[in-house]
Each structure stands twice: as C-alpha cells, then as structure tokens.
C-alpha positions in Angstrom: 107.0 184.0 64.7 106.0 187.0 66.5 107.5 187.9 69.6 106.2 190.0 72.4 108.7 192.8 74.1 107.8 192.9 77.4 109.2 196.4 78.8 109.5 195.7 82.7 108.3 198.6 85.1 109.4 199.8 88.2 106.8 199.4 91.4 104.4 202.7 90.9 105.0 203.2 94.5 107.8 203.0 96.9 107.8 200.3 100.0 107.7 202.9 102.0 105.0 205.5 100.3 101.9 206.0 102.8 98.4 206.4 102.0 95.8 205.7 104.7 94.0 202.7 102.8 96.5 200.5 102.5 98.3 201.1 105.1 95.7 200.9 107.5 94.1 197.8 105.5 97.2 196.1 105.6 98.1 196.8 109.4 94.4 196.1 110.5 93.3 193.0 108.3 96.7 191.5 106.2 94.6 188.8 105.9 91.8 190.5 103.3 94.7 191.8 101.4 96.2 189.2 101.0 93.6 187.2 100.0 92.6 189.9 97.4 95.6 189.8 96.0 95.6 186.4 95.3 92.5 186.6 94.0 93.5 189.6 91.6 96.2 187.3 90.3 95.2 183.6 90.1 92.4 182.3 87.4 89.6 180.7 89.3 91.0 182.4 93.1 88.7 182.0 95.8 88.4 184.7 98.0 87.1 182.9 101.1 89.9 180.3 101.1 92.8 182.4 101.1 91.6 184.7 103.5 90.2 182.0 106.5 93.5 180.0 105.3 95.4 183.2 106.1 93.3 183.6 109.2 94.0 179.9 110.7 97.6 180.8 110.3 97.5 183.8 112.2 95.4 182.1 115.1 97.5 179.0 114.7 100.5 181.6 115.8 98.4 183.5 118.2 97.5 180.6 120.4 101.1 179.2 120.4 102.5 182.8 122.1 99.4 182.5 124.1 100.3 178.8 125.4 103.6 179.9 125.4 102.7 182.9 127.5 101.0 180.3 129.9 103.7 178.0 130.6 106.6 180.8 131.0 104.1 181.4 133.7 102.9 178.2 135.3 106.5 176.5 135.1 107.2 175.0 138.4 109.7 176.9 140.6 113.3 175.7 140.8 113.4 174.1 144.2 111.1 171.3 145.8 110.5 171.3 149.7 108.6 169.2 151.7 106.1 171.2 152.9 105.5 175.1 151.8 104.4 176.3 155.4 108.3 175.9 156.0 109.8 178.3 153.2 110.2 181.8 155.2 112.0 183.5 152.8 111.5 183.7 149.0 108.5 181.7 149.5 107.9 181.8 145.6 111.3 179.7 144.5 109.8 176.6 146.0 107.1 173.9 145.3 105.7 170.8 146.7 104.5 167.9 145.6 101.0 167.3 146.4 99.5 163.5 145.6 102.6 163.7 143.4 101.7 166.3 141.7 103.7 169.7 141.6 101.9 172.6 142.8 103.8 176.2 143.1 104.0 177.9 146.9 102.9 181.3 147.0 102.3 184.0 150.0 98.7 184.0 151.4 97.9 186.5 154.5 101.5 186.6 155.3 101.9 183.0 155.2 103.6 180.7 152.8 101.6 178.2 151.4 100.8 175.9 148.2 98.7 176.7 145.4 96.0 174.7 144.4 96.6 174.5 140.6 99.7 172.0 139.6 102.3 174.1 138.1 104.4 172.8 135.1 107.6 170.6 135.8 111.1 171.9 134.0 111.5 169.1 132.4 107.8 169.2 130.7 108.2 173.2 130.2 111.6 172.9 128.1 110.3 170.2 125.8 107.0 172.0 125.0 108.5 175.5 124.3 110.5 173.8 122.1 107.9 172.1 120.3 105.7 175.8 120.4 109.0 177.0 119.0 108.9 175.0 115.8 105.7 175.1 115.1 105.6 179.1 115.5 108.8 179.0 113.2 107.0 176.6 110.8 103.8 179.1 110.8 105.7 182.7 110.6 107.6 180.9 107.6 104.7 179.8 105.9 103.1 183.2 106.2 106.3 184.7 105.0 106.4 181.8 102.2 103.1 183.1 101.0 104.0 187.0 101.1 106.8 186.0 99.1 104.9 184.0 96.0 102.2 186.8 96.1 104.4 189.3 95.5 106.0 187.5 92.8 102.6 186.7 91.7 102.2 190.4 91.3 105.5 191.1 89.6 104.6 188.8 86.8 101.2 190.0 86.3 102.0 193.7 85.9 105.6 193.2 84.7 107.5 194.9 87.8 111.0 195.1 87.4 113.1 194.2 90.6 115.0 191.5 92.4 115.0 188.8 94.8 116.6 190.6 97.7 114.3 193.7 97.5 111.5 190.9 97.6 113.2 189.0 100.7 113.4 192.6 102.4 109.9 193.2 101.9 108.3 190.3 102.8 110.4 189.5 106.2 111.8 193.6 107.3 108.4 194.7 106.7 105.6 192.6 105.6 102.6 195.1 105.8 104.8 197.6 103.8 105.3 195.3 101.1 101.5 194.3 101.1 100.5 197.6 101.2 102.8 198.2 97.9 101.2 195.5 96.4 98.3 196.7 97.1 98.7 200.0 95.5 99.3 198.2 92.5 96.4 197.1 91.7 
C-alpha cells in the first residue's frame, strides 16, 4: 500500500497581518466571507445559504440588543404612587397605575405627570432580559461554533499546522482577524 506524507504548513499569514481586503471585507461583511469560505471548502456549498444563514444570525442578535435596549429603557420606575401630580421631587422614580396598567411619571412644563405609554413592570423586565440573555448567548455561540468548524475546515483542506487553543483564540479574542487569515488563505 501506498501511503501519502502529508507535510503540515504553518498559516501563510499571521492573525494579525493586515491587508485592506480582508480586513475591511471581514470587518464590513463577515457574513460574505464566511460564506465563501465555506463554499471554497465543502463539495456541493451553496453560497446563498450560508451567507443569509449567517445573516439571520446576526439580525437574530441585533434585534435582541435592540429589545434589550428597549426594555432597559421602558422598565417601570421603582416606586408606585397614587397619583403622579403629587411626586415633587424626583418626579422620574415613580409610576402609577392607570386602568391597571403601569405607566412611568415624567416632568411636563414644570409639572409632574404620567406618561401615556405603559412602561414595563420589574417583575416582567427581569424575566425577559433573561430570556434575551440566553438566546443572545445561544446566537454569539453559534456564530462562534461556526467560525470555529470553518477554520478547521480550512486547516484540513490546505494542511495548516496548528492547535486547538490558537483556534479558540481566534475565533472568540478576535473573530474578524481569524476570518481575515482565513481568508488570505485562499
């Protein structure tokens, strides 16, 4: 039987080596490099599905900071009173309830009234940033997940030389580095 020696390489740029293609590619759109990556190193790759998959995942993340954004600000102050018109000072750390309903007081011509949007109990606040929480941790994982076999996909493909920490590194210290590397590869 014939066997083949494989002589492993070293990356033919460092992590940190800049050129302005890749770097700005892999800043501006991760998502196209990525998914040409992939494509460079699967049989049968579809372009279009790894890049709108990458593309969900990024929105996916983008709206959870957004509606995480909105709730930080639309949480319900930390004391309820009667009627807002009645809070003289620090008019903003009270609420009311309003057909049962919690809305936010806030200063209006110089006096101290309710808002008319409801604002967002404690209670309902806490559980849902957890929730976002999760599910952004579940997302950036994924994405890193995906960096991760990519890069490993490229490894094998042009027999690169290196281990799993310098991987790790890449993928989660500096993401856009290590797909700008990759990129450089091909």
């Amino acid at each position: 039987m014939d066997y083949e020696i494989i002589n492993k390489k070293e990356w033919s740029t460092n992590l940190y080596d800049c050129d302005t293609e890749s770097c700005f590619l892999s800043c501006i759109v991760p998502c196209h490099i990525y998914a040409k990556l992939k494509n460079k190193t699967k049989i049968k790759s579809q372009y279009c599905v790894h890049l709108f998959f990458y593309i969900f995942i990024y929105l996916c993340i983008q709206q959870l900071w957004y509606t995480s954004n909105y709730i930080s600000q639309h949480t319900c102050p930390k004391n309820l009173i009667n009627d807002c018109i009645h809070a003289i000072d620090n008019c903003e750390d009270y609420y009311m309830l309003i057909d049962d309903r919690p809305s936010s007081c806030f200063i209006k011509n110089g006096f101290c009234v309710y808002n008319n949007y409801e604002c967002i109990s404690k209670n309902q606040s806490r559980k849902t940033e957890m929730y976002i929480l999760i599910c952004t941790s579940l997302f950036y994982s994924s994405l890193t997940f995906m960096h991760y076999k990519v890069r490993q996909h490229i490894k094998a493909v042009y027999h690169i030389d290196g281990n799993i920490a310098e991987d790790i590194m890449a993928v989660t210290c500096c993401s856009t580095c290590g797909l700008a590397q990759e990129y450089r590869e091909l």
